[in-house]
Backbone as a chain_set.jsonl record, in Angstrom:
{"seq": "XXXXXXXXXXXXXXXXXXXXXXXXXXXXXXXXXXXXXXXXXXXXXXXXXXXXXXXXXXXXXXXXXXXXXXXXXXXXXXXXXXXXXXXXXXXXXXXXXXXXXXXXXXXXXXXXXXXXXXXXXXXXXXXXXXXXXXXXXXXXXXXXXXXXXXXXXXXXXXXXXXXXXXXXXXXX", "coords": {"N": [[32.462, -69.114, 61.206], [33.514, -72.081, 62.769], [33.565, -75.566, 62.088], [31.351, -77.41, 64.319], [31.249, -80.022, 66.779], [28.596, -82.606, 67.634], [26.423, -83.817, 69.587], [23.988, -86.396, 70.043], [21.518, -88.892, 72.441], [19.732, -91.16, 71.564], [16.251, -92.212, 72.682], [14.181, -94.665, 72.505], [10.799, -96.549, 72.868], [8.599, -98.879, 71.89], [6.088, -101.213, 71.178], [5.339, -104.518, 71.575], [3.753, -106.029, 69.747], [0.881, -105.128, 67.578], [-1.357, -105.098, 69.263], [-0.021, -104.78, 71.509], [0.205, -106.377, 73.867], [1.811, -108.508, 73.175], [3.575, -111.487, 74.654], [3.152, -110.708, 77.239], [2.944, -111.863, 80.418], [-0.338, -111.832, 81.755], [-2.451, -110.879, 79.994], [-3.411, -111.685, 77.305], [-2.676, -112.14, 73.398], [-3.68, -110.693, 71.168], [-3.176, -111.15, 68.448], [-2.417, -111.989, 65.394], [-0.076, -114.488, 64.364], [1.602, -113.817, 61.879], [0.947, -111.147, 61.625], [2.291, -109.533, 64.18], [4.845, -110.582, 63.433], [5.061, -109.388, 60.829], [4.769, -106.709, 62.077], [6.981, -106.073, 63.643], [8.799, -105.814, 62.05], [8.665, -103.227, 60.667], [10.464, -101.602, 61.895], [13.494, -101.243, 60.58], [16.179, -103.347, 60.232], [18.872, -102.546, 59.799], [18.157, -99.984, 61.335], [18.111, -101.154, 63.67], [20.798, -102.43, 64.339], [21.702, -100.008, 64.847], [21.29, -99.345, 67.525], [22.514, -99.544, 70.601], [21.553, -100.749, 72.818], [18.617, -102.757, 74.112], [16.376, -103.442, 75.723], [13.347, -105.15, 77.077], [10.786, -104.105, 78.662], [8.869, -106.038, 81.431], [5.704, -106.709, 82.74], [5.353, -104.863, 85.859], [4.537, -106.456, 88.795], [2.124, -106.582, 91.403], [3.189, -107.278, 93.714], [5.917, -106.847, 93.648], [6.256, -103.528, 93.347], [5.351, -103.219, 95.812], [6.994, -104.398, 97.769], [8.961, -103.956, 100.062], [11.817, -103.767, 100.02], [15.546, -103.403, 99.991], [16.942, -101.531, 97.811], [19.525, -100.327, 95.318], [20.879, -96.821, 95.264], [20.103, -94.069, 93.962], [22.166, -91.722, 94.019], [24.342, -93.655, 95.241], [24.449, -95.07, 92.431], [24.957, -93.195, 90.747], [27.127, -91.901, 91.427], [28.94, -94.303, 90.976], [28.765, -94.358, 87.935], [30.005, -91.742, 87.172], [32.548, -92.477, 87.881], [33.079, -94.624, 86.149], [33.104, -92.772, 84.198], [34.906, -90.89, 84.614], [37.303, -92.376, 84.524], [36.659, -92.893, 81.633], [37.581, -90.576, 80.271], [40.095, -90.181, 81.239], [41.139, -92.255, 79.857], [41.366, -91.666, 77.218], [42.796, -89.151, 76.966], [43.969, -86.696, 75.695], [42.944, -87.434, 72.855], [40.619, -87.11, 70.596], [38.74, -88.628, 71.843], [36.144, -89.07, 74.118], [34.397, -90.672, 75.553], [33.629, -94.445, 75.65], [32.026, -95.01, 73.743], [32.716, -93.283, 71.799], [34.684, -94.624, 70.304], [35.973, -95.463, 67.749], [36.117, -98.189, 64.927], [38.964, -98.321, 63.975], [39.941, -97.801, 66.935], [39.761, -99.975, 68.498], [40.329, -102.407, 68.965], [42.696, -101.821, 70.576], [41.507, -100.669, 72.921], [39.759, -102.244, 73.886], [40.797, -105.113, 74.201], [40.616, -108.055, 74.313], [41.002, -111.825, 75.898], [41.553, -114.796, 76.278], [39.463, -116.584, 76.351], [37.41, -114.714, 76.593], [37.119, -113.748, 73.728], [36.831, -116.42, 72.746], [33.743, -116.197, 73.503], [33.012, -114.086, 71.914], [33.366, -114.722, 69.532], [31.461, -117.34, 69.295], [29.285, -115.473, 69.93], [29.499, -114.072, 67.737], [29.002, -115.727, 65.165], [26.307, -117.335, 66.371], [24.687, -114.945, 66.686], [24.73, -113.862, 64.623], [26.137, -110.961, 63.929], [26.662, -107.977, 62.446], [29.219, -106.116, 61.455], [29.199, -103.85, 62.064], [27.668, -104.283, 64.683], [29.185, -105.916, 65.887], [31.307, -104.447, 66.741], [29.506, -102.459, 68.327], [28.761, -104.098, 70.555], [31.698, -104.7, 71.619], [32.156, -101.953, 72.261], [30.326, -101.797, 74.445], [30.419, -103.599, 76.389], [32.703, -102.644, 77.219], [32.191, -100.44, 78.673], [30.478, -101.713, 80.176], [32.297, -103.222, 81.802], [33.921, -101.139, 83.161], [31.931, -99.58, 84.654], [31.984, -101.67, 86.62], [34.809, -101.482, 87.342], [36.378, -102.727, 86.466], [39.704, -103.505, 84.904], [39.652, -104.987, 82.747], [37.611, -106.703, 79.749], [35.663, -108.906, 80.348], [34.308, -112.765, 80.388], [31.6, -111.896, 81.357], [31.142, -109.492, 81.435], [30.896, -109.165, 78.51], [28.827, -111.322, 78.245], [26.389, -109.771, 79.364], [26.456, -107.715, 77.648], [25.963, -108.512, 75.397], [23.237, -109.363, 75.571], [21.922, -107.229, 75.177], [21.588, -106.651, 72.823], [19.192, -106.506, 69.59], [16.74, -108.375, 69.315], [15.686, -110.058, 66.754], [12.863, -110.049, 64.087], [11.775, -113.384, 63.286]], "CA": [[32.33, -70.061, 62.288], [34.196, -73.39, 62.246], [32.628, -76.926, 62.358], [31.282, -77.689, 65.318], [31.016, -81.319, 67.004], [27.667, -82.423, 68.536], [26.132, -85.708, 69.693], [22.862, -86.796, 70.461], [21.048, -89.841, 72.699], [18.396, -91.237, 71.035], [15.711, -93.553, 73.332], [12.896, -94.617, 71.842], [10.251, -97.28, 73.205], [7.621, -99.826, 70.962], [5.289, -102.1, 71.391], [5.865, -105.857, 70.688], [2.748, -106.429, 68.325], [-0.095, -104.211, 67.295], [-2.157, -104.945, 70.357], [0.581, -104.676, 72.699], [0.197, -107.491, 74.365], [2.663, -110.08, 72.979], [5.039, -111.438, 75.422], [2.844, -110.526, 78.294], [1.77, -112.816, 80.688], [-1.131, -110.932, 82.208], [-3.035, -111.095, 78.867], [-3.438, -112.895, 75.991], [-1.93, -111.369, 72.667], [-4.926, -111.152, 70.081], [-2.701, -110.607, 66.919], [-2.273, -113.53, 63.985], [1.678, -114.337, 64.214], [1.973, -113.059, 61.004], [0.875, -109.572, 61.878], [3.416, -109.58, 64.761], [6.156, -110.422, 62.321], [5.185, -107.532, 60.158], [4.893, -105.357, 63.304], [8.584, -106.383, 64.365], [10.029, -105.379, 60.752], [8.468, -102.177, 60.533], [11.766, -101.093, 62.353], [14.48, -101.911, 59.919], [17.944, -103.975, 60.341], [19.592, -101.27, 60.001], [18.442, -98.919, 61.873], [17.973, -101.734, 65.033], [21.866, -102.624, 64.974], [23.1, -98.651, 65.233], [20.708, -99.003, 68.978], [23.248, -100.065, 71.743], [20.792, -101.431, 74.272], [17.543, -102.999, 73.538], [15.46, -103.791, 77.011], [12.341, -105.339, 77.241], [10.615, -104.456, 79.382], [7.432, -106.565, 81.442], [4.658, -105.624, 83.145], [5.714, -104.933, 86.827], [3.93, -107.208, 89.58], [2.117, -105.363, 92.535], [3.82, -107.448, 95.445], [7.144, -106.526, 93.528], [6.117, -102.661, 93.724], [4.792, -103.196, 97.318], [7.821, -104.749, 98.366], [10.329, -102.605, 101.151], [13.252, -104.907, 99.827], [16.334, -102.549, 100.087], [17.888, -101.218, 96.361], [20.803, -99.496, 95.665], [20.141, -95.854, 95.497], [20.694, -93.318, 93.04], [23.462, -91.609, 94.73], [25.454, -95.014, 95.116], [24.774, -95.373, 90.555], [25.301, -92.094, 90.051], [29.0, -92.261, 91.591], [29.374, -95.404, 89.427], [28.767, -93.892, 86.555], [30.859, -90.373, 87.537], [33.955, -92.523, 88.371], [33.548, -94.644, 84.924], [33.278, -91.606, 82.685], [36.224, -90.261, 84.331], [38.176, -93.513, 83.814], [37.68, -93.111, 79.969], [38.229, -89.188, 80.046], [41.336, -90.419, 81.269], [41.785, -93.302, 78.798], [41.096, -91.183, 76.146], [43.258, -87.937, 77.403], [44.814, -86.63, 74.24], [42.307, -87.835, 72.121], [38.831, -86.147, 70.637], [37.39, -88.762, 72.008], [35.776, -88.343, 75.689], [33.814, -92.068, 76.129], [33.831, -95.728, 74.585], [30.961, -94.738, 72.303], [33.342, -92.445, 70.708], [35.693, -95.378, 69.82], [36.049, -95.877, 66.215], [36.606, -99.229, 64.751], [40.114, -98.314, 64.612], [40.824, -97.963, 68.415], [38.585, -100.886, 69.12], [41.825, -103.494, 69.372], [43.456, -100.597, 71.428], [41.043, -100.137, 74.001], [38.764, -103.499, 74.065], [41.191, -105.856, 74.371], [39.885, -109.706, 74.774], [41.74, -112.514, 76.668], [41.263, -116.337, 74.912], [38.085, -116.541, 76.89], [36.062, -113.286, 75.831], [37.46, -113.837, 71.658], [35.675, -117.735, 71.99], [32.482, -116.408, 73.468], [32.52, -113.309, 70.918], [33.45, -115.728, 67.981], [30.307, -117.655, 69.146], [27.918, -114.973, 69.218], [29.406, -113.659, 66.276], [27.937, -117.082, 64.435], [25.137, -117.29, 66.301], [23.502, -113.652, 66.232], [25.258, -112.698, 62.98], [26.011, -109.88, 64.187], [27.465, -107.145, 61.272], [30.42, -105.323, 61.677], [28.296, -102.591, 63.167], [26.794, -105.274, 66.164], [30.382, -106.671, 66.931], [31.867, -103.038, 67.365], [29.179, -101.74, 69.717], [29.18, -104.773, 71.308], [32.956, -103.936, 72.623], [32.654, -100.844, 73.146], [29.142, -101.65, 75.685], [31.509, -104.489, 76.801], [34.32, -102.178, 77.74], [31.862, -99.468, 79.629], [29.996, -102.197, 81.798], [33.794, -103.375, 82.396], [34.514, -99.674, 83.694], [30.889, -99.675, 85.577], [32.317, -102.943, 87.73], [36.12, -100.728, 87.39], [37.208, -103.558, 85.925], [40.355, -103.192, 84.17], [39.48, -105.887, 81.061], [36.549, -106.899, 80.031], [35.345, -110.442, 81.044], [33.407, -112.833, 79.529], [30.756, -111.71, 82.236], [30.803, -107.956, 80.739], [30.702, -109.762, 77.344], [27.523, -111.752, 78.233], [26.015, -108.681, 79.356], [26.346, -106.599, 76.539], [25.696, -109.165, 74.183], [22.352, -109.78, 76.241], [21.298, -106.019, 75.238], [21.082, -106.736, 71.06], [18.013, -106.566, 69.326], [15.896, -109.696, 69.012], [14.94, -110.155, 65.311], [11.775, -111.347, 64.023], [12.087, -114.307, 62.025]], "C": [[32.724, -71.446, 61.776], [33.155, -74.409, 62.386], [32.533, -77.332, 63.73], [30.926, -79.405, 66.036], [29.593, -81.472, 67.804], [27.233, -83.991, 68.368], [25.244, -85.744, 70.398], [22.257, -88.035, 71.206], [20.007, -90.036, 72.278], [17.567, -92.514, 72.163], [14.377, -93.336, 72.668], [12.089, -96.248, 72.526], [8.902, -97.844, 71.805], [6.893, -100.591, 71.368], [5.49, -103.392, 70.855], [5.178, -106.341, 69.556], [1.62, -105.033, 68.217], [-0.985, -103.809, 68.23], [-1.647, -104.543, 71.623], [1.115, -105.478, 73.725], [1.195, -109.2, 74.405], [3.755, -110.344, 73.596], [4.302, -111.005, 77.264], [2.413, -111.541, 79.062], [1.066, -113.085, 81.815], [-2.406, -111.506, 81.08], [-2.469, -111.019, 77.78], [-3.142, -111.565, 74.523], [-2.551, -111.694, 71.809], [-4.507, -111.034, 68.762], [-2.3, -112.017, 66.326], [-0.276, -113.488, 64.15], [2.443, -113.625, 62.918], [1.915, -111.433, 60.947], [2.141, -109.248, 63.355], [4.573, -109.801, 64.244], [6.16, -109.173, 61.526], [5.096, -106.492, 61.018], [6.449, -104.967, 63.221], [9.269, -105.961, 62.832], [9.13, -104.482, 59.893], [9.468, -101.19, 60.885], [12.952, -101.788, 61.52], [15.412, -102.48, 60.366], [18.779, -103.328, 60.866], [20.412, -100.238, 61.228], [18.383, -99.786, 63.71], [19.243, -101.749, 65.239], [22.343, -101.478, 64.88], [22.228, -98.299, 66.597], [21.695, -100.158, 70.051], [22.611, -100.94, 72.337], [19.602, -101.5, 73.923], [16.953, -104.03, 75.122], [14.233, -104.014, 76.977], [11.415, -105.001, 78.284], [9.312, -104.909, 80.149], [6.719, -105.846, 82.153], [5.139, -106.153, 84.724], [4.676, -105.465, 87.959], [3.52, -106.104, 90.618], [3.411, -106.079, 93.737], [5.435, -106.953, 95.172], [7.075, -104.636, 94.005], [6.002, -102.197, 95.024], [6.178, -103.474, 97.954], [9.387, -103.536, 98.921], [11.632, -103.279, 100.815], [14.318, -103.75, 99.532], [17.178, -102.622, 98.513], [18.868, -100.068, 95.992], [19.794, -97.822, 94.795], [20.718, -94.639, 94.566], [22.317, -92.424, 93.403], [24.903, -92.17, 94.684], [25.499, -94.996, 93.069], [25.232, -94.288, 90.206], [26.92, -91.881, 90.105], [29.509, -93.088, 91.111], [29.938, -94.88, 88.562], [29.998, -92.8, 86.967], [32.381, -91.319, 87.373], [34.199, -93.503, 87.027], [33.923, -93.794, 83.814], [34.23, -90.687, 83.456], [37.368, -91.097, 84.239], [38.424, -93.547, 82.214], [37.999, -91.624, 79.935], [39.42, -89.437, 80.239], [41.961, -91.16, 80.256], [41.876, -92.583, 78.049], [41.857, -89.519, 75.999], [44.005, -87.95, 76.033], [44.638, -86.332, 72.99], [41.009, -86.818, 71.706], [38.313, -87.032, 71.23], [37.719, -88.492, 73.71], [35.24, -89.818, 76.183], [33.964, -93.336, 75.092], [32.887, -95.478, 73.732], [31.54, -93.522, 71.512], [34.477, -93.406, 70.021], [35.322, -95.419, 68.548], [36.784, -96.916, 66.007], [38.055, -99.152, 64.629], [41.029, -98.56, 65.799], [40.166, -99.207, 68.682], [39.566, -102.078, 70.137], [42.669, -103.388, 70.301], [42.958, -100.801, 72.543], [40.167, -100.906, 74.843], [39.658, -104.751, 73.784], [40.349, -106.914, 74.577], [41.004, -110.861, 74.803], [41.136, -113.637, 75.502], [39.829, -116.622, 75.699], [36.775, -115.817, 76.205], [36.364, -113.304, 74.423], [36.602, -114.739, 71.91], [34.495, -117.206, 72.579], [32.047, -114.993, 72.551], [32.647, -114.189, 69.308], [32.364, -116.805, 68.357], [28.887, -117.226, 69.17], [28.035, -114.232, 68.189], [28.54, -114.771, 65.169], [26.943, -117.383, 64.627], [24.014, -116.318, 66.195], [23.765, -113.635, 65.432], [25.127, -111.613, 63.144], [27.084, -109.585, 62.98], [28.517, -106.67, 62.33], [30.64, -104.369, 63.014], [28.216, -103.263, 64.679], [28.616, -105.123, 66.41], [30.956, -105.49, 67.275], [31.23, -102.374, 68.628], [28.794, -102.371, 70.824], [30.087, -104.558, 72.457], [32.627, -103.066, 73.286], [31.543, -100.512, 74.611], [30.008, -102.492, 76.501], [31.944, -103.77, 77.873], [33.554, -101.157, 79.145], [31.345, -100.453, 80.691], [31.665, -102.359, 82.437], [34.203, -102.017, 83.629], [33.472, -99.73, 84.294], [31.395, -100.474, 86.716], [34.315, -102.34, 88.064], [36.579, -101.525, 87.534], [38.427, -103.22, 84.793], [40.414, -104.13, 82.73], [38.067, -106.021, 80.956], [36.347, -108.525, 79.807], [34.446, -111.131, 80.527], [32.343, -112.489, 80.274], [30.15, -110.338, 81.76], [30.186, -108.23, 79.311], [29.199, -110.463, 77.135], [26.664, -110.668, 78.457], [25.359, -107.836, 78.516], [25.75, -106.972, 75.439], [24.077, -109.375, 74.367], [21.3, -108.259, 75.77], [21.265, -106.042, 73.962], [20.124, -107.261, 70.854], [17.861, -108.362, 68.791], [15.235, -109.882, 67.659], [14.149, -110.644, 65.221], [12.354, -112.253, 63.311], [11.254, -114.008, 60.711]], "O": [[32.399, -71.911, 60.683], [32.011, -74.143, 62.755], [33.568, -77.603, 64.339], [30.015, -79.91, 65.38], [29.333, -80.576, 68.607], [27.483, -84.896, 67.571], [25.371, -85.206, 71.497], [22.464, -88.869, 70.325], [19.132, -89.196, 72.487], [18.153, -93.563, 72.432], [13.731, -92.326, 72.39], [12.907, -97.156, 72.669], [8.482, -97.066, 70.948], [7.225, -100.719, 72.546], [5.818, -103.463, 69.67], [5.697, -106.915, 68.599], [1.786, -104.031, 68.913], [-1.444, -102.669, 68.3], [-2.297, -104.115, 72.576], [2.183, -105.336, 74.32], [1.269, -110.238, 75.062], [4.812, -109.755, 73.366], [4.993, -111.053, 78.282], [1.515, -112.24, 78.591], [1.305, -113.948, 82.66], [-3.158, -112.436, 81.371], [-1.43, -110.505, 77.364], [-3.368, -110.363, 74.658], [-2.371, -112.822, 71.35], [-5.352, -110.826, 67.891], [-1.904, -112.973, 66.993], [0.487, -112.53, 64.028], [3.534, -113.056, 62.929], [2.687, -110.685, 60.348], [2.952, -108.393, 62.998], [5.478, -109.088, 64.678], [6.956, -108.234, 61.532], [5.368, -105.354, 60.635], [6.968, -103.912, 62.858], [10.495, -105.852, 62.809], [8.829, -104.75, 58.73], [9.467, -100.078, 60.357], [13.305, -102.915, 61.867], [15.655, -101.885, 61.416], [19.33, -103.376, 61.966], [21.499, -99.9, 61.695], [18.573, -99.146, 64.744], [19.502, -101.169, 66.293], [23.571, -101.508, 64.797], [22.291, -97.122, 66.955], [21.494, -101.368, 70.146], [23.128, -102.055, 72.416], [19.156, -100.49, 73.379], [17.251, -105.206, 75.328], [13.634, -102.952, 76.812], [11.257, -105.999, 78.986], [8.348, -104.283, 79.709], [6.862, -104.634, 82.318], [5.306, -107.344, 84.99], [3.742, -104.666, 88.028], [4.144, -105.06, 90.806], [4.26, -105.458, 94.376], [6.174, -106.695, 96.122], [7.79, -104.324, 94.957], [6.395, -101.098, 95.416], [6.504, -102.622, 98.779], [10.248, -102.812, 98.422], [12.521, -103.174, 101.66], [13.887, -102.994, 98.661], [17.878, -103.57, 98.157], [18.802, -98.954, 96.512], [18.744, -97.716, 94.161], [21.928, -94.415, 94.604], [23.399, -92.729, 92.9], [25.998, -91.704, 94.367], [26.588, -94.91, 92.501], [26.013, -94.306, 89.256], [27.712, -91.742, 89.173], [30.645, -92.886, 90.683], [31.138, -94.811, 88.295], [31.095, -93.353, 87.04], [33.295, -90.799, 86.732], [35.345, -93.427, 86.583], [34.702, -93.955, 82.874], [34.391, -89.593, 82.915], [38.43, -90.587, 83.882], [39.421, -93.884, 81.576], [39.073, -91.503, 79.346], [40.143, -88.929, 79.382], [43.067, -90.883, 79.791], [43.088, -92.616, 77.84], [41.534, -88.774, 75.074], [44.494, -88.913, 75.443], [45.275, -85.636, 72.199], [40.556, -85.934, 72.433], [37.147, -86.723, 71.475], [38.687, -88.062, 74.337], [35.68, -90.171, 77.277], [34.352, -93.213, 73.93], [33.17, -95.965, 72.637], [30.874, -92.886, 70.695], [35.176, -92.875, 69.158], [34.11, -95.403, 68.332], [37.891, -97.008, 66.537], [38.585, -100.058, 65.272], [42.131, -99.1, 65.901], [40.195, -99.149, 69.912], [39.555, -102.427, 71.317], [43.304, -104.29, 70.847], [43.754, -101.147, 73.416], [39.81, -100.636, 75.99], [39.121, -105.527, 72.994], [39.25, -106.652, 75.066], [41.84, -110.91, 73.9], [40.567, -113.49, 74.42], [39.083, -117.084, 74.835], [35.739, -116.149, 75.629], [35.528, -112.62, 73.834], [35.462, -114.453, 71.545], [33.64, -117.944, 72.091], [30.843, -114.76, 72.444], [31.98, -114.085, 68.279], [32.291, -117.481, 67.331], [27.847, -117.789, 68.828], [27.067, -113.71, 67.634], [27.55, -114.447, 64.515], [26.236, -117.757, 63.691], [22.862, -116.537, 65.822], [22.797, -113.209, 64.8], [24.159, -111.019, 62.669], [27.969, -110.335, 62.567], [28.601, -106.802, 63.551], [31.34, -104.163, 64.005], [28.694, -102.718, 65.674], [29.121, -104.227, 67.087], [31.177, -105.497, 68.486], [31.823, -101.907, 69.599], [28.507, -101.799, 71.876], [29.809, -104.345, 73.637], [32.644, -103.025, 74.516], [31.648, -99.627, 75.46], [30.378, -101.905, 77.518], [31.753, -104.001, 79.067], [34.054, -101.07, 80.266], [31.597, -100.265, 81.881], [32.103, -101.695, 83.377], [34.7, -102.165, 84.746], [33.955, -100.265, 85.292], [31.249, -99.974, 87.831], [34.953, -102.859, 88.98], [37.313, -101.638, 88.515], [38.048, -102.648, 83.771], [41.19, -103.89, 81.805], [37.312, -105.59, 81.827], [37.031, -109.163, 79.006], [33.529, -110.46, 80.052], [31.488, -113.028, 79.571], [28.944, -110.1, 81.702], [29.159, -107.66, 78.94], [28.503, -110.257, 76.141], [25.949, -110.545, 77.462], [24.222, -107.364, 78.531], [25.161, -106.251, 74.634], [23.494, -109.574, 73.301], [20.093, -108.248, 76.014], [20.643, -105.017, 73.684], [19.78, -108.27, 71.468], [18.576, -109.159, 68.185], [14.007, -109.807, 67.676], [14.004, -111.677, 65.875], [13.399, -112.014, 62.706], [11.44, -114.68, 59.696]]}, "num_chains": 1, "name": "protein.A"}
């Protein structure tokens, strides 16, 4: 039997400090700042910049729950999505790969193009996150899929803010 290819999603959820609480504001966050720093880098460097998307998320209000306010509907995202991931099956016809999270820093230049707009606001959060190698690659390639979510044919600095908006928050 030959080598076979396989690929996994990993999601995983945390707590912001020990108590839970930090960042809420509901209640009060009973942990010493220093124990919240050592909370927050119990998860290595590492292993935070090979996670795409990093969402916080708060504690949901009742009148927001209560509220009949009309939201788009699974149906409507789900055909989103369907008609991006056959935009890169197409981009990618030929190829092993199948989606932009199969890009390899190789195609990156290829397939994530950037206009003089989206280079100066990635050459300023390259300086200001310091993002590694790793960050600025899956950057693009989250870039390139919201791009294809909005079936945009580039990606904008608007996709760019976006994506960049979904990297992990370091402690200090």
């Amino acid at each position: 039997m030959g080598p076979s290819r396989s690929s996994a999603k990993l999601m995983f959820c945390y707590y912001p400090c020990p108590c839970g609480y930090a960042g809420d504001t509901e209640r009060a966050c009973v942990c010493p700042p220093a124990a919240v720093t050592r909370y927050a880098k119990r998860i290595s460097g590492p292993l935070l910049d090979r996670i795409d998307i990093h969402v916080t998320v708060p504690r949901v209000q009742y009148e927001k729950l209560a509220n009949d306010r009309p939201c788009e509907d699974s149906a409507t995202i789900r055909a989103r999505v369907e008609a991006a991931r056959s935009k890169q099956l197409h981009r990618f016809r030929g190829t092993p790969m199948r989606t932009n999270a199969d890009l390899e820093a190789k195609d990156i230049r290829e397939h994530c193009q950037l206009d003089a707009a989206v280079q100066s606001l990635m050459k300023a959060a390259m300086r200001q996150l310091q993002l590694s190698a790793r960050g600025y690659h899956r950057v693009l390639k989250l870039a390139r899929t919201i791009a294809d979510l909005q079936s945009a044919p580039s990606i904008s600095p608007a996709h760019l803010a976006e994506a960049l908006q979904y990297r992990p928050r370091m402690a200090e």
